[in-house]
N, C-alpha and C positions, 0 to 999 in steps of 0.2 A: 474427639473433635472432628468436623465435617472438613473434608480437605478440600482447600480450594477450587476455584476452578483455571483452567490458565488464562481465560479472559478475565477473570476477576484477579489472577496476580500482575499482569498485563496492567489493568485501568488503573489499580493501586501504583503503581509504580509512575503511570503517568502523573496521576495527582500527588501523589508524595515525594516522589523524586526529581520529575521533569517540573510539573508545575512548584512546587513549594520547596523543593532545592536542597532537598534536605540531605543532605549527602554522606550522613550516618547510616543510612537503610540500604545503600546501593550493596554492602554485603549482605545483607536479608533478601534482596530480591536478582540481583547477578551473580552468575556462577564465577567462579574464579577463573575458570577456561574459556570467557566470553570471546566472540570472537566476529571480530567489527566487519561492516562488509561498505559501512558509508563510506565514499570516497577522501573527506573531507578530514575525517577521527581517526585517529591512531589507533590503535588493533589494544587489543584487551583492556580490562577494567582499569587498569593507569587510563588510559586515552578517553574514555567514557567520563572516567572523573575530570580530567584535565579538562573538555568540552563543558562539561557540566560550573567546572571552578570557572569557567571563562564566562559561562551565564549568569552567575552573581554577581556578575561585575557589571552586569546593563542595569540602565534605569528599569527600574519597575512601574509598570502603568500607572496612572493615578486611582482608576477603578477597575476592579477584575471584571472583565468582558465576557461575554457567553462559551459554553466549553467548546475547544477545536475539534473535539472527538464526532465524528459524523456519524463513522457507522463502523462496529468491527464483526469481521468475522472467525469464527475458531474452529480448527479442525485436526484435531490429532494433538501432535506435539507445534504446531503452526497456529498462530494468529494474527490478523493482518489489521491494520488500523487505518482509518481514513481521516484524512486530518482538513482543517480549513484555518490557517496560520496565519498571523500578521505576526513579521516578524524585522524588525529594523528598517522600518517606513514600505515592506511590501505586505502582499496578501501572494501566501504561496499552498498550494493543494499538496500535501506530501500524501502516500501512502507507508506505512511503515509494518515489514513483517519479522515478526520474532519467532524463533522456536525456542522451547522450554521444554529443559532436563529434569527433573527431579523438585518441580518445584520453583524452580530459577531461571531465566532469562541467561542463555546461553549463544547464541547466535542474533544479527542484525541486519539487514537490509532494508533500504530507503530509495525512493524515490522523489520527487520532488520536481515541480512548474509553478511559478508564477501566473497566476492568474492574471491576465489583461483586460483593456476595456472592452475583450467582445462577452466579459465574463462579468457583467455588470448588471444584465439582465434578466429575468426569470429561468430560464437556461443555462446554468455553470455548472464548474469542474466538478463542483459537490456538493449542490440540492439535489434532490429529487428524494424519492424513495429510500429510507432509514430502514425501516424496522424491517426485520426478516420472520418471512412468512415460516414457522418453525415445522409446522405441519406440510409445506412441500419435501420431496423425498430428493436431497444431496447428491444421492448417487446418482440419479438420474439428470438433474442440473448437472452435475461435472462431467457425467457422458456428454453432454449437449456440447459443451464447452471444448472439451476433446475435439469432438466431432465437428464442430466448426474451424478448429484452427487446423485441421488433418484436410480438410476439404478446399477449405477458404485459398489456400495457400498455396493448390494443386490447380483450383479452376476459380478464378476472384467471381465470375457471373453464378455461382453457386451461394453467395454470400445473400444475396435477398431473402431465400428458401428459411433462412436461420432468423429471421426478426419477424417480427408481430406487427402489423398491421399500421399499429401508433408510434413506431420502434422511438426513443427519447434516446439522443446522442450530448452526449455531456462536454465533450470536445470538440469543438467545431474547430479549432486549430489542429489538430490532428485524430480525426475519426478512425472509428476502428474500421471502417472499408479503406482507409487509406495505405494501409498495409500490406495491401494486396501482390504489390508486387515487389517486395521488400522480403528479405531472407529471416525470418525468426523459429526461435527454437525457443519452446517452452519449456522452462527449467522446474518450477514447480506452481500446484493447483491446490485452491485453498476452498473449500465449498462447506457453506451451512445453511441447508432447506432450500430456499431461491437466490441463493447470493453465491456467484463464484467470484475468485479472487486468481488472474494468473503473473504468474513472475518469465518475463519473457525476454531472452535477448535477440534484438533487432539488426539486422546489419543490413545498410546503404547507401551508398553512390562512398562506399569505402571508410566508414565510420559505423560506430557501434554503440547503439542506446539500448540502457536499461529501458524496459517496459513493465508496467503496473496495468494489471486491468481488473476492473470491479463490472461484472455482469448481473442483472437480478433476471432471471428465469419466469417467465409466465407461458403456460400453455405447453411448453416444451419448446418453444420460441426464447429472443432474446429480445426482454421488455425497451430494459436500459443500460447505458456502456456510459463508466467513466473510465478514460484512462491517461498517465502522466509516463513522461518518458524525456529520458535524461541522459545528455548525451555522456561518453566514459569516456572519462579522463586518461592523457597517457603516462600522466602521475599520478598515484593515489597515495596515501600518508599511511598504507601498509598495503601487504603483499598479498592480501586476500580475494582480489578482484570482487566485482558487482555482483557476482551472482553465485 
């Protein structure tokens, strides 16, 4: 039998688990050493169930609406998912990254912004550009990636040199030049072909947000930037911190 792939036990999970609730398969696709990093869920597969028991308990739409999955990327034992959520009267942009042991969904981390009305326009947190160009070369987009946040961060007037001509900014409420002079440390990099994904903690004016960034790579430039960022909580419902 062909063994999976971890995007492909990823989107299964979305659909059978998340979307259709089906909460007999959450031992078929989470490890039992799960281990929560949302601020909100309580740490291991108890806490995962208990969120999930709490989701059977909303109305259910009347018709099932287009899927939230936008765009995922996979790399390693990492893959990260871009989501576009209506969720108890809002519209919220989550990014969400898992790593995968043996097959299973072992670790979690999430992001998450509400989309507002400047996100109502042919410009939001999560159109643009889906498919990933499979024949661009990864390593080379994650050097890029690298290499802008080593720079950017050191001299902000070095940030133009990094975008393309057309550069499409997906957050106009907090662009990725906006960062400039803000303390971040990139915890980890998620790249497949033209698409990087970085997991970043931010610290400013004495507070600390998780950071989500989705880049697509053209030319050895930076096409387009989506990114969400969330501030951390100084309670979370385990001990695992954001990142």
């Amino acid at each position: 039998m062909e063994q999976k792939s971890n995007k492909t036990i990823v989107l299964e999970c979305y659909r059978k688990i998340i979307r259709d609730l089906d909460l007999a398969l959450v031992d078929s696709y989470v490890s039992d050493n799960y281990i929560q990093h949302s601020p909100t869920v309580k740490d291991g597969k108890e806490g995962l169930l208990e969120m999930l028991t709490f989701l059977k308990t909303l109305p259910k739409p009347a018709e099932q609406g287009p899927s939230p999955i936008i765009r995922v990327i996979a790399d390693g034992d990492l893959v990260a998912v871009h989501l576009d959520v209506k969720f108890m009267g809002q519209r919220v942009a989550v990014i969400d990254i898992f790593r995968l042991l043996d097959g299973k969904i072992t670790e979690h981390w999430d992001t998450g912004q509400t989309l507002t009305g400047e996100d109502t326009g042919l410009v939001t947190m999560t159109n643009g550009t889906s498919v990933i160009d499979e024949a661009a070369d990864t390593n080379s987009s994650k050097i890029l990636i690298n290499s802008f946040f080593d720079k950017v961060f050191e001299n902000s007037n070095a940030a133009g040199k990094y975008l393309t001509a057309d550069y499409i900014e997906h957050n106009t409420a907090n662009s990725l030049l906006s960062d400039a002079d803000r303390i971040v440390k990139v915890h980890r990099v998620i790249g497949e072909g033209d698409f990087v994904v970085t997991h970043c903690e931010c610290v400013t004016s004495g507070k600390t947000f998780a950071q989500m960034h989705i880049f697509r790579v053209e030319a050895n430039k930076i096409a387009e930037h989506w990114g969400l960022e969330q501030e951390v909580p100084d309670v979370m419902a385990h001990g695992n911190g954001m990142f």
